[in-house]
DOMARLO-404050 format. One line per field, with one value per residue (C-alpha): x, y, z; residue in one letter. Coordinates in steps of 0.2 Angstrom, whole numbers. Layout:
<recs>
px = [X; ...]
py = [Y; ...]
pz = [Z; ...]
resn = [A; ...]
</recs>
This chain:
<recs>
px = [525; 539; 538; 550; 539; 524; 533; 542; 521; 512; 526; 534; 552; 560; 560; 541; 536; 548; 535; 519; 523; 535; 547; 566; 573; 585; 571; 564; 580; 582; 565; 568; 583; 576; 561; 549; 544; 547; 559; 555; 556; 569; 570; 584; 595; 591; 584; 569; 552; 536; 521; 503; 503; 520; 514; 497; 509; 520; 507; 501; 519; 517; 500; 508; 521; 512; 502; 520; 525; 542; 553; 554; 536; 533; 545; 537; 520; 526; 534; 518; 509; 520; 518; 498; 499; 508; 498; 482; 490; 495; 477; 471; 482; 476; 457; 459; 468; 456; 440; 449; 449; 431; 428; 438; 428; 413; 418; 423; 411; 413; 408; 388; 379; 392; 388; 397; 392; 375; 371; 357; 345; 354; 372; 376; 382; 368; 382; 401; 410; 399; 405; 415; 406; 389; 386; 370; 370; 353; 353; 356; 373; 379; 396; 392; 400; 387; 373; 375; 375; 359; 347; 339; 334; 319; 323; 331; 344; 358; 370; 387; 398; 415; 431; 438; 427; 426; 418]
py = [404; 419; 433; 428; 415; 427; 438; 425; 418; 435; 440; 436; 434; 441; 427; 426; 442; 437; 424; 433; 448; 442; 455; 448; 449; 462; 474; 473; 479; 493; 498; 500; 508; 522; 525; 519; 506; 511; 503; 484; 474; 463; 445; 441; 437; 453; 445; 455; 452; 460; 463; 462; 483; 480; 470; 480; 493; 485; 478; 496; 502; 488; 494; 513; 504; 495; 511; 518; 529; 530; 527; 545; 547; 534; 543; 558; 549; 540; 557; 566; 552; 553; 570; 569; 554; 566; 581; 570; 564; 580; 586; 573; 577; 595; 592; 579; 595; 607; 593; 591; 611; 610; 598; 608; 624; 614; 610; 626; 632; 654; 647; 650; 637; 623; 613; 624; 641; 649; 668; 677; 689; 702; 694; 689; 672; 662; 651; 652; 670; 684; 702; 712; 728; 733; 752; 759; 773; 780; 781; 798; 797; 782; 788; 794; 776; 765; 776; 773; 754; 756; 767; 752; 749; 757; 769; 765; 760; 748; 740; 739; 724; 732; 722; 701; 696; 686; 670]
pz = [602; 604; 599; 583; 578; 578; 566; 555; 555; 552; 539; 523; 518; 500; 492; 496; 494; 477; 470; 473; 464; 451; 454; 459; 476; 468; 462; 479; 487; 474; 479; 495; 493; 482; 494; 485; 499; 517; 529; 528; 548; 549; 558; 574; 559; 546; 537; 528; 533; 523; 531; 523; 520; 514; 500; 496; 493; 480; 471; 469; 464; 450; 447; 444; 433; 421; 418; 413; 427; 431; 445; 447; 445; 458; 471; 470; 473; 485; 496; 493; 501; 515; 516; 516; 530; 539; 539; 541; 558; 564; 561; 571; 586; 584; 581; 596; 604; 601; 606; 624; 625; 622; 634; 648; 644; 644; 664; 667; 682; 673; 656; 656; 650; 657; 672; 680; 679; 673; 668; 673; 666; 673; 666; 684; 687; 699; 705; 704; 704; 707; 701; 714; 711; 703; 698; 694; 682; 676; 656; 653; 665; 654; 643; 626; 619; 630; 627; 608; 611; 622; 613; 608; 625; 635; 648; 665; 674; 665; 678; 675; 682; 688; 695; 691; 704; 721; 725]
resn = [X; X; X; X; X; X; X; X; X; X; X; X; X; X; X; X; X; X; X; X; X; X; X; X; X; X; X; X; X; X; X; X; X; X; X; X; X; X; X; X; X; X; X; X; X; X; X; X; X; X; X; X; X; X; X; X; X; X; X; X; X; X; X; X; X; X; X; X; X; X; X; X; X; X; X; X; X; X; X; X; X; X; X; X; X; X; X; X; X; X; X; X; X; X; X; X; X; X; X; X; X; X; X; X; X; X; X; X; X; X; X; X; X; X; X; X; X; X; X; X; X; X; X; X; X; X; X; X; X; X; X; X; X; X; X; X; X; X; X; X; X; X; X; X; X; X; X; X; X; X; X; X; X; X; X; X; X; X; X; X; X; X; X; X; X; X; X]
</recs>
């Protein structure tokens, strides 16, 4: 079976689409003209061919006009779906985004916790970069700012990593 055949098989053509909704062949076309359904495939010879979703969606169209909205009414339902489609996808690419950052921060061998990469008790890593420089400062030589964050603490020494460190 081509390719042709499969879409003439899986689809519908107006005249179809036509006699299961009771709409004409004209209406359909207006439809589609005004954007109230989206650009319909076409077979080899253009010739319009409607797809299941196609039809769920004009049957809903009816639906919204035998409660009496308008043309107009249905337009702007119909953008403001597009519009909500729309930003549902692009808040997928960006949760799916945001879930493969996740994932390389999960891997990353500095993160602690990760495979990677765990912190000590004295905040030095047991494997992966270890600080460059240690200073030891007894409490009382700490700068005023640190010895504020540190009264909580019992007297002693407090070391203090310095430098990006080296491997």
């Amino acid at each position: 079976m081509t390719s042709a055949e499969r879409l003439a098989a899986a689809t519908l053509t107006i005249a179809e689409v036509a006699a299961r909704t009771g709409l004409s062949a004209d209406t359909l076309r207006y439809y589609e003209k005004a954007n109230l359904i989206s650009t319909v495939g076409r077979s080899a010879g253009e010739q319009r061919r409607y797809a299941a979703s196609d039809l769920a969606w004009i049957e809903f169209l009816l639906r919204l006009r035998d409660t009496g909205m308008s043309i107009v009414g249905m337009q702007q339902f119909a953008e403001r779906l597009a519009l909500l489609r729309a930003h549902r996808q692009r808040l997928a690419e960006r949760i799916q985004r945001l879930q493969a950052n996740g994932a390389a921060l999960d891997e990353n061998p500095l993160l602690p916790g990760s495979p990677g990469g765990r912190v000590s008790r004295d905040n030095r890593y047991e494997r992966g970069l270890r600080p460059a420089v240690s200073t030891v400062f007894e409490l009382g030589a700490l700068p005023k700012a640190f010895r504020a964050q540190r009264a909580a603490r019992p007297p002693g020494k407090v070391i203090i990593n310095v430098g990006r460190g080296t491997p």
